[in-house]
NUZA-245360 format. One record per residue (C-alpha): residue number from 1; chain; y, z, x. Coordinates in Angstrom, 1 decimal. Each point is the difference from the previous one (the first is absolute). Last residue first. Example, Ala and Ser with C-alpha at 12.3 -4.5 7.8 and 13.67 -1.06 7.14 Angstrom:
BEGIN
2_A_-1.1_7.1_13.7
1_A_-3.4_0.7_-1.4
//
This chain:
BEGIN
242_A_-38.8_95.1_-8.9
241_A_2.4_3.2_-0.5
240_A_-1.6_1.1_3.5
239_A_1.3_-3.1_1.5
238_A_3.4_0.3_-1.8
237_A_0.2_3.6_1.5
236_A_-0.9_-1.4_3.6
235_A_2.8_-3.0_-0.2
234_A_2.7_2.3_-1.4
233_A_-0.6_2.6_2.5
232_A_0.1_-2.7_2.8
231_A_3.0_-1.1_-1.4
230_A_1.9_3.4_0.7
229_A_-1.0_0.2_2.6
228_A_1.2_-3.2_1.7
227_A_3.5_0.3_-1.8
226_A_0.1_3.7_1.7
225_A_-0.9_-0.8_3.2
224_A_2.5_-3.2_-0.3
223_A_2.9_2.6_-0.9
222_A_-0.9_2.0_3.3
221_A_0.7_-3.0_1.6
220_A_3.1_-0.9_-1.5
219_A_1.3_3.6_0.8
218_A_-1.5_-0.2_3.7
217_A_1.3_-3.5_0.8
216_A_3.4_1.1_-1.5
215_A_0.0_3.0_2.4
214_A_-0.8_-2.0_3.1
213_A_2.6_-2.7_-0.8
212_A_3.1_3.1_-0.4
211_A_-1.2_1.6_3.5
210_A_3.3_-1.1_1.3
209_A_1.5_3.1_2.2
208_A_3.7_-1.6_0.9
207_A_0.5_1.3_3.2
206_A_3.1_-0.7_1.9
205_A_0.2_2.5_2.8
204_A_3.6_0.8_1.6
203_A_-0.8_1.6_3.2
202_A_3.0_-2.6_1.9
201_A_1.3_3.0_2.4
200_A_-1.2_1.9_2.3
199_A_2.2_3.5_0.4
198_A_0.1_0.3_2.7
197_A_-0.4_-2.4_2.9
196_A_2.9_1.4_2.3
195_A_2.5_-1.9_-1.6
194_A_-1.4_-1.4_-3.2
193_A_-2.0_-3.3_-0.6
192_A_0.8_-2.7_-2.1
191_A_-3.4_0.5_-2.5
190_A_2.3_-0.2_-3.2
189_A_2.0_2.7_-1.7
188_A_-1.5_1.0_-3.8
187_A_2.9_0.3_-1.7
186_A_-0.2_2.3_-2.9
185_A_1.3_-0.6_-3.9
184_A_3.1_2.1_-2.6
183_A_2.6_-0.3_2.7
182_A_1.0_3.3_1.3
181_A_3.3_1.9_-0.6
180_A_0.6_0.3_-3.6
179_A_-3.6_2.3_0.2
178_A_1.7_2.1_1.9
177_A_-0.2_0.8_3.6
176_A_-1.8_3.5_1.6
175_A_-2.6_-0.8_1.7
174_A_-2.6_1.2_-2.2
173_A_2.0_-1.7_-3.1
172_A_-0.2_-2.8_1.8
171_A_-3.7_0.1_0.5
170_A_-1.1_1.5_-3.7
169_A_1.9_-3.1_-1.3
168_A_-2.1_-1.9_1.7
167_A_-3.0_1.1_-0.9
166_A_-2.4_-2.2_2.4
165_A_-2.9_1.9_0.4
164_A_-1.9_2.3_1.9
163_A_2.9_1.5_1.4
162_A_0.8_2.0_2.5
161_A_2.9_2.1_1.0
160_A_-1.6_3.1_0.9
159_A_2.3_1.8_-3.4
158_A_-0.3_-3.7_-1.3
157_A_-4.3_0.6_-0.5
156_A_-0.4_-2.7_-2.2
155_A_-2.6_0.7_-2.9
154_A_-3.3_-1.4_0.7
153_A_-1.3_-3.7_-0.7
152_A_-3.0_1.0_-2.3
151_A_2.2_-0.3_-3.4
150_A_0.8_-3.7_0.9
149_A_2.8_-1.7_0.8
148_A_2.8_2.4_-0.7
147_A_3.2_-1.1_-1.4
146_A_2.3_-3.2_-1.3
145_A_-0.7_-1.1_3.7
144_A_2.7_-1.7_2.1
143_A_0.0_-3.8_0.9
142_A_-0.5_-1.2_3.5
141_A_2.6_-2.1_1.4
140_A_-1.8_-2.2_3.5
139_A_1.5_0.0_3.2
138_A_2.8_-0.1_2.3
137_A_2.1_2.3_1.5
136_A_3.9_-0.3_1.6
135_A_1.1_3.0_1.5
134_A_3.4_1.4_0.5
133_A_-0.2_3.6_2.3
132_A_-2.3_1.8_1.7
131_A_-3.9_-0.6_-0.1
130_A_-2.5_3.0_0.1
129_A_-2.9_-1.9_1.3
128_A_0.6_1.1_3.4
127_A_0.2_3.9_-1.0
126_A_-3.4_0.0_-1.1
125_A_-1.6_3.5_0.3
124_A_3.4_1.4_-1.5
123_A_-0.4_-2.2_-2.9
122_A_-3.1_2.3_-0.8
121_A_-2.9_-2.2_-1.9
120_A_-1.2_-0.8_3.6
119_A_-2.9_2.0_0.6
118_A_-1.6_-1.1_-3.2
117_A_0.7_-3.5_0.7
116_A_2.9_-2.4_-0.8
115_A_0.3_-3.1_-2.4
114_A_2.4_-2.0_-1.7
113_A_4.2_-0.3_-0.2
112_A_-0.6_0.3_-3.6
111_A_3.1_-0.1_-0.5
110_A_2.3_1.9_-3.2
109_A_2.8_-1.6_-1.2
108_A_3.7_1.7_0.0
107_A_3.5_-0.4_-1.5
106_A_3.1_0.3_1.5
105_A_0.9_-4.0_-0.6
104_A_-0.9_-0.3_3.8
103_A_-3.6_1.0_0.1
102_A_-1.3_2.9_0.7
101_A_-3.4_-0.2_0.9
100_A_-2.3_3.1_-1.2
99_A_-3.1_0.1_1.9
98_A_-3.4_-0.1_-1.1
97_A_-2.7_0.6_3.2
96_A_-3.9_-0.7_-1.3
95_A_-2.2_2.7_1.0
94_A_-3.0_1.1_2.4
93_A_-3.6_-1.4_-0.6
92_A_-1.3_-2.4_2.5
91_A_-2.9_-2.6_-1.5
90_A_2.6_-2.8_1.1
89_A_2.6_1.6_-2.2
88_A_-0.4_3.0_-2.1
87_A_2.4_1.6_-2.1
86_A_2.5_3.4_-1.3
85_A_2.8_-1.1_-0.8
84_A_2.9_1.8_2.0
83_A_3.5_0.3_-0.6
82_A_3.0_-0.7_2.4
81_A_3.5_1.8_-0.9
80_A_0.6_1.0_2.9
79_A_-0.1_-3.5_1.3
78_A_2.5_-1.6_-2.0
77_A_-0.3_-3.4_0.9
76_A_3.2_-2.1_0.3
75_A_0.7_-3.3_-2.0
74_A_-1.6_-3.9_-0.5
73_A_-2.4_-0.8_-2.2
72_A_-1.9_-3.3_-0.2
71_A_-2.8_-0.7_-2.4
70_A_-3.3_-1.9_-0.1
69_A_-0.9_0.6_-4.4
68_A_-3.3_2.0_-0.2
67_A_0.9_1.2_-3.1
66_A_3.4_-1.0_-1.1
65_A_-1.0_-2.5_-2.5
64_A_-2.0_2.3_-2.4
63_A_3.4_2.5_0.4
62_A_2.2_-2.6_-1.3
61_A_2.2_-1.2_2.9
60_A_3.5_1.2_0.6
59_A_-1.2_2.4_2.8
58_A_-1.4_-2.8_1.8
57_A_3.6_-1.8_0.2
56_A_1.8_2.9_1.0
55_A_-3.1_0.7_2.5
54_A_0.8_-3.5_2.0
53_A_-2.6_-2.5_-0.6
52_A_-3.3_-0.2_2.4
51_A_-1.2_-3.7_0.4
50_A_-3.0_-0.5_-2.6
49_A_-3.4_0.3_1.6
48_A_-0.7_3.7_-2.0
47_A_0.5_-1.6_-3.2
46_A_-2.2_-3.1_-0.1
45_A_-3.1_2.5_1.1
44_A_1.6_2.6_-3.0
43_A_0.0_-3.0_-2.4
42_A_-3.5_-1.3_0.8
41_A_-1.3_3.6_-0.2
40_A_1.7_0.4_-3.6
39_A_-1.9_-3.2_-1.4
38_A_-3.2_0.7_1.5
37_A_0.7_4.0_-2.0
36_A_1.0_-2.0_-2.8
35_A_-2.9_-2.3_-0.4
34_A_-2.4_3.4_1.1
33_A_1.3_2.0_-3.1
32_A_0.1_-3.3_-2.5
31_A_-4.2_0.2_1.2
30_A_-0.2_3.4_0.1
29_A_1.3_-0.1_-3.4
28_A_-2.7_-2.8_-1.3
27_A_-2.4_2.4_1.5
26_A_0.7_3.0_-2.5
25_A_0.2_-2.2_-2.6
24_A_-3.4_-1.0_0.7
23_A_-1.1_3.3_0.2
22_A_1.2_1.4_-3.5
21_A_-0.8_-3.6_-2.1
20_A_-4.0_1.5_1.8
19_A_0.7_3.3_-1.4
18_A_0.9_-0.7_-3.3
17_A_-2.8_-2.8_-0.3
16_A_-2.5_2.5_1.4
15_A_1.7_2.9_-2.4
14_A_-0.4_-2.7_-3.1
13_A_-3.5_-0.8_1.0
12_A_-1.5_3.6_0.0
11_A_2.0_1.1_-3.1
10_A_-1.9_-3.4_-1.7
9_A_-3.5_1.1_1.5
8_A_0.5_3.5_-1.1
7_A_0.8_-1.4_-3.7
6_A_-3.5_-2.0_0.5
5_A_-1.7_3.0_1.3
4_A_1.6_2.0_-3.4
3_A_-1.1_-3.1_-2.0
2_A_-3.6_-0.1_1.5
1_A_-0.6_4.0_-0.7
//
């Protein structure tokens, strides 16, 4: 009976010491997490103060320099064309307006020329903001998904012409151009304002959720529980042994 306790002692031991090398690992990777998410919210703050660089240059970057890079794009918007992203802004939900621009090489980049109510996803309900001709916009490049963010963000509806996220190639081929045609990122156009006040531009939100500290201080934690357990067993069955 004492050498099966004894061999229930020495499974007991090795799963604690399993699971305590298990958590501590666990917080050592929050901790190289949260270094490189401090690290990536420094660059992105650096980033977004630059002067804007033409969208030639942009487009040349690597993609994990092109993100939130100040850009300058100058061409005509394509109006029917517009596509609608479905968003909230100042706790009012309506849609984000993305326009093709076409630029002078032929090719196009879709703006994010920003926000409009429910009432006012119809161009026809905002003729102001309807700008003719060259424009020159400014703003920030916003890279393209590789595909849905989540399985609880719904399909996009493109027969209503809203999306619930950013598939690009879903919104030109919607609309009609090629995938040749558009630039592989966004533009996200800055808060200059819009004839007639629609659509408001500058609803770019830079959010980097950084919960990485909180986590390690859980996993360490937990792996303290466990230490201090696990030595108060000891202690009490050495007692009773005496």
């Amino acid at each position: 009976m004492s050498s099966r306790l004894s061999l229930m002692r020495v499974i007991g031991l090795v799963l604690a010491a399993l699971a305590f090398i298990a958590l501590i690992s666990l917080g050592n990777w929050q901790v190289r997490r949260l270094h490189w998410k401090e690290a990536l919210i420094a660059s992105v703050d650096a980033r977004v103060e630059q002067a804007p660089l033409p969208l030639g240059a942009v487009e040349a970057l690597p993609q994990d320099e092109r993100e939130y890079r100040p850009v300058t794009a100058t061409g005509r918007f394509e109006h029917d064309r517009e596509r609608h992203f479905f968003a909230t802004h100042e706790g009012q939900s309506g849609y984000y307006v993305y326009t093709p621009l076409r630029l002078e090489d032929g090719r196009a980049v879709f703006v994010n020329r920003g926000f409009v109510p429910f009432d006012d996803k119809e161009a026809a309900t905002r003729p102001e903001g309807q700008i003719k001709g060259d424009v020159t916009v400014t703003g920030l490049a916003r890279n393209r998904l590789d595909g849905k963010p989540s399985f609880a963000v719904p399909e996009n509806d493109i027969p209503q012409n809203i999306f619930y996220w950013k598939d690009l190639d879903a919104m030109a081929q919607s609309t009609g151009l090629s995938g040749g045609e558009v630039l592989p990122f966004f533009v996200d156009a800055d808060d200059t304002q819009n004839p007639g006040g629609l659509p408001v531009g500058g609803v770019t939100r830079i959010e980097f959720p950084n919960d990485h500290l909180q986590y390690a201080i859980t996993w360490y934690g937990l792996a303290t529980v466990l230490a201090v357990i696990v030595a108060l067993m000891a202690w009490r069955g050495r007692r009773r042994h005496a």
